[in-house]
C-alpha positions in Angstrom: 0.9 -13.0 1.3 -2.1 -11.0 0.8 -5.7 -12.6 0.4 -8.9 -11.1 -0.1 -10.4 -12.7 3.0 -9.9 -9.3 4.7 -10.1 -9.3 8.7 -8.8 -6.5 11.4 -6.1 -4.9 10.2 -4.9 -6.4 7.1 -4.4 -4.4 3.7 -7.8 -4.6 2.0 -7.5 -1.1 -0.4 -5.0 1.1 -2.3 -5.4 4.4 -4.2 -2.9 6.6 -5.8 -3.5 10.1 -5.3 -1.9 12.0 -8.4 -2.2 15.5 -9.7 -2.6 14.3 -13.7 -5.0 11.2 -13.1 -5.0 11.1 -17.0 -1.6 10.6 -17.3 -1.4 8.2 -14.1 -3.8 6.2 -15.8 -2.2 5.9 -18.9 1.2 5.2 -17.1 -0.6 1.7 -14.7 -2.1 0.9 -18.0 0.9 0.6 -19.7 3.2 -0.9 -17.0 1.1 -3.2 -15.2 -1.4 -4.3 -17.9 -4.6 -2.3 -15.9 -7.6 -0.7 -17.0 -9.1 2.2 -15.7 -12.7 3.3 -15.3 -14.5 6.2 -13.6 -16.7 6.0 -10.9 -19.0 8.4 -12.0 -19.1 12.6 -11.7 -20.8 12.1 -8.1 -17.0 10.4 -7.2 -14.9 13.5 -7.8 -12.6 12.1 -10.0 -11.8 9.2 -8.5 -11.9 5.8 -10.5 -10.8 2.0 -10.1 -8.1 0.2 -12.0 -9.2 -2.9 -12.8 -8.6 -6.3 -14.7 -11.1 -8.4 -16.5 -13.4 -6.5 -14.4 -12.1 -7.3 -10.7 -11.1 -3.7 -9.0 -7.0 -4.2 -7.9 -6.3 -0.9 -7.2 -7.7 3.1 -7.3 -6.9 6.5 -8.3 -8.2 9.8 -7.7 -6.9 13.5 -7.8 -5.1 15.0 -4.8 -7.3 16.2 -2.5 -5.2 17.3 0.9 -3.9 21.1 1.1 0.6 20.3 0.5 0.0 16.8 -0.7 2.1 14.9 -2.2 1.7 12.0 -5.1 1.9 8.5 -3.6 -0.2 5.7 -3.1 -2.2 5.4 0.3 -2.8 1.8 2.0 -6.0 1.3 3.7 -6.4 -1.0 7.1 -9.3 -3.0 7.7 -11.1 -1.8 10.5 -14.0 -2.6 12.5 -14.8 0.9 13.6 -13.1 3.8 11.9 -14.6 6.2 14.4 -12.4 4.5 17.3 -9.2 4.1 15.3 -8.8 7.8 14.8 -9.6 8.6 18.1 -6.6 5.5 19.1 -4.1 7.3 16.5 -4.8 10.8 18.0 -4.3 9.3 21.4 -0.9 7.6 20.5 1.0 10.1 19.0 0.3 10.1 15.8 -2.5 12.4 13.5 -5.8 12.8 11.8 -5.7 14.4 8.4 -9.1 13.3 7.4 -11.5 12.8 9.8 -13.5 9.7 9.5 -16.6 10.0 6.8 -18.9 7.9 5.0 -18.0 7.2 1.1 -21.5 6.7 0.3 -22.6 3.2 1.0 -19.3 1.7 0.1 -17.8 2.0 3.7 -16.8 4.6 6.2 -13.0 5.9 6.1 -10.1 8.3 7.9 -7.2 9.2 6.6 -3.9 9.2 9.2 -0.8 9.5 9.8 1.5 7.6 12.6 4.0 9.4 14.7 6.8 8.5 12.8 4.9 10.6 9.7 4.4 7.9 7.7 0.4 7.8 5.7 -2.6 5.7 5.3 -5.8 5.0 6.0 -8.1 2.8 7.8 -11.2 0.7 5.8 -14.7 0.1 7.5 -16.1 -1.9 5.2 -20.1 -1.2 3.8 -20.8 -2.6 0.4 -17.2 -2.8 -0.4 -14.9 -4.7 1.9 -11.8 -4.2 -0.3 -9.8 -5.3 -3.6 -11.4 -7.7 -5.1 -8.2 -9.6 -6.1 -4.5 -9.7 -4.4 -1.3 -11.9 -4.5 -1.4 -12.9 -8.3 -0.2 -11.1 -11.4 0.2 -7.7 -11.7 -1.7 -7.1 -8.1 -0.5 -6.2 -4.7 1.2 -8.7 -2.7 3.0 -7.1 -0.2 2.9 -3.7 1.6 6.5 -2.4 3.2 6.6 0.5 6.0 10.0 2.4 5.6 10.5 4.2 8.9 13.1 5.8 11.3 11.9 3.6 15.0 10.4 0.0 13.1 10.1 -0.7 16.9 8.2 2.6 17.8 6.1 2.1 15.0 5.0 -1.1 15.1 4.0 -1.0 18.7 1.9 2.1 17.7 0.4 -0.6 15.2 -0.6 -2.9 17.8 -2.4 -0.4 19.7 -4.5 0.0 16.6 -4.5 -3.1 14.8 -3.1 -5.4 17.3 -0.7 -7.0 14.8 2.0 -9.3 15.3 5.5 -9.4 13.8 8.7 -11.3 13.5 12.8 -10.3 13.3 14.7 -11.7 10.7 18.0 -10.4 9.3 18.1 -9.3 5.9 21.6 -8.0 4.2 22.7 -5.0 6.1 19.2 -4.4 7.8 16.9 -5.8 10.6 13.8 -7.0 8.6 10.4 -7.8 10.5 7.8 -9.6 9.1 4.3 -7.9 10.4 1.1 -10.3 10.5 -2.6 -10.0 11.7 -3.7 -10.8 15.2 -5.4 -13.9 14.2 -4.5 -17.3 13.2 -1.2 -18.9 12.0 1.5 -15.9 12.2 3.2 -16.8 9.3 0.0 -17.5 7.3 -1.1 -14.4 7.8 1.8 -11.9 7.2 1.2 -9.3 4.4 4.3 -6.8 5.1 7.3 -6.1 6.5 9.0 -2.8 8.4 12.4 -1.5 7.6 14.5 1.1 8.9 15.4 4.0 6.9 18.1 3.7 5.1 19.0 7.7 4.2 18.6 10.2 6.7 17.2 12.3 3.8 14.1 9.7 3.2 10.6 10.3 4.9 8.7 7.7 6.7 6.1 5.9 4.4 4.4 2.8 3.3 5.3 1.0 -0.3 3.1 -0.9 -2.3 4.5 -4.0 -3.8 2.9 -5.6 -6.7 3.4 -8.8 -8.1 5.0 -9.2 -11.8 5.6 -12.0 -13.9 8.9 -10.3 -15.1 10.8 -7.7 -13.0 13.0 -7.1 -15.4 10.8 -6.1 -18.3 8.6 -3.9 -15.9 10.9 -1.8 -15.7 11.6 -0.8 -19.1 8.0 -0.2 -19.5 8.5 2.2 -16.6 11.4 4.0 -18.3 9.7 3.8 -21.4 6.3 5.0 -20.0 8.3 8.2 -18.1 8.6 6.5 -15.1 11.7 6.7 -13.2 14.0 3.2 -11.5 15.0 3.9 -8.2 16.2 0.2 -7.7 16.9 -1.9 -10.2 15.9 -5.5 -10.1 17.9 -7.6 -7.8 17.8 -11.1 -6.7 16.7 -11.3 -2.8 17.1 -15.1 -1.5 14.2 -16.7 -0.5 11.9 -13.8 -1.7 12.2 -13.2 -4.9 13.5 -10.8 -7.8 12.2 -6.9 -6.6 12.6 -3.5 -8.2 11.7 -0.1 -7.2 9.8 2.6 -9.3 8.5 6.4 -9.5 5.9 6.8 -11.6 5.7 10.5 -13.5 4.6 12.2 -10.9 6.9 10.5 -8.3 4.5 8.5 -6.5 6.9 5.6 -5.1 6.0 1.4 -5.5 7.3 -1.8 -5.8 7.3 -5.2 -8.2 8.3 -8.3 -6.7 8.5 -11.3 -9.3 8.2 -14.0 -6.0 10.5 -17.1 -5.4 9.1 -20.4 -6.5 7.6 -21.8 -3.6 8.8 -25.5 -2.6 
C-alpha cells in the first residue's frame, strides 16, 4: 500500500480537475469527511482537501482546452524535464509541458500511448500528500487499459517499476511496485484490462473507507452516481465504484483484515 516515504515513481499527489470546484468541494466533504481550503488568488483556483490539517488530496478548475472531469495521479520523479522528453520518445504525449509551481515543485502533465492521463511530481517544498493508506485517503491507484503489457513496459521506461501476474475473477490482475526494495512491500497499484470496448484508458484513484457500504449512500445522497456497487473481493477487501456530479470516476476500498 501507499506510504508517504515517496521515492522514483510512486503515487505521491492527486487533484481533481472539475468544472464546479464549489460543488466538488461540497460533494468530498460530504462523502469522504474532507475539508477544503484555497490556496490563495495567486493559485488560480486551485485548493487542498485536507483533514485535521494534513493535505490528502487537491482540486482545482479545468484548465486543458476538451478536458474532461477526473482526477489526475502524479509520479514521483527525479527530473520532470527528462520524463517528458522519455514519454514523447515512447509513444505516448505531452499535454503540459513541464513548469515550475512556484517553489512547491516542478510538474508535466502526460499522457501514455494507450491514452490514459497523469502527471509526473519533482518535488521542491512539497514532496507529496502528506498522509496515505488510512481512513478516508488514497491507498491504491488502478490503471484500466486496453495492452496492461504495452503499458506497463512504457512505465518501466519511465519509472522503472516492477510488477506481478495474478489471476483475479475473469481478468489477469498485475500488481505494479517501485524499482526499489521488497516488491511486494512496495506495490501501490495494479493494471487491468478493459473490460468494455466502449471504456477509455485511465487511472482510478482508490481511497480507503471504514464502510463501503455507507459511502455510497452518501454518494447517491450527495448527487453522485454508483457505478459498482460494493462487493466482497477475497483477500482484498470490500470495493465500490463512484462518479461524482460531474463524472469524475474513483474508488473506496474498505481493506481485508490483515493476518
Amino acid at each position: 500500500m501507499l506510504g508517504t516515504q515517496y521515492t522514483h515513481g510512486s503515487p505521491c499527489w492527486i487533484d481533481l480537475g472539475s468544472p464546479d470546484t464549489a460543488t466538488a468541494a461540497d460533494f468530498y466533504t460530504a462523502v469522504l469527511g474532507w475539508e477544503y481550503r484555497s490556496a490563495g488568488p495567486e493559485a488560480g483556483g486551485y485548493g487542498f482537501f485536507q483533514q485535521d490539517g494534513a493535505t490528502v488530496a487537491a482540486l482545482g478548475p479545468l484548465t486543458e482546452e476538451g478536458a474532461r472531469s477526473a482526477w489526475t495521479v502524479y509520479f514521483q520523479t527525479s527530473d520532470a524535464d527528462t520524463t517528458q522528453m522519455v514519454t514523447a520518445a515512447e509513444g505516448g504525449r505531452v499535454r503540459v509541458r513541464a513548469m515550475d509551481v512556484m517553489d512547491a515543485g516542478r510538474m508535466a502533465a502526460l499522457t501514455d500511448p494507450g491514452g490514459a492521463e497523469f502527471a509526473v511530481w519533482q518535488p521542491g517544498s512539497v514532496r507529496g500528500l502528506d498522509r496515505t493508506s488510512s481512513r478516508n485517503t488514497l491507498v491504491w491507484v488502478e490503471l484500466h487499459t486496453s495492452d496492461p503489457e504495452a503499458a506497463l513496459a512504457f512505465y518501466e521506461s519511465l519509472f522503472e517499476w516492477r510488477w506481478a501476474q495474478m489471476e483475479a475473477p475473469g481478468m489477469t490482475y498485475r500488481v505494479i511496485s517501485t524499482s526499489e526494495g521488497d516488491q511486494e512491500a512496495a506495490s501501490f497499484g495494479g493494471a487491468a484490462e478493459l473490460q468494455d470496448s466502449g471504456e477509455r484508458s485511465r487511472w482510478i484513484p482508490y481511497f480507503e473507507v471504514e464502510d463501503a457500504d455507507g459511502t455510497a449512500d452518501a454518494v447517491t445522497v450527495s448527487g453522485g452516481t454508483v457505478l459498482l456497487p460494493p462487493a466482497d473481493i477475497p483477500d482484498v477487501g470490500r470495493l465500490a465504484w463512484f462518479a461524482d456530479p460531474a463524472g469524475a470516476e474513483f474508488a473506496v476500498l474498505k481493506p481485508s483484515p490483515m493476518g
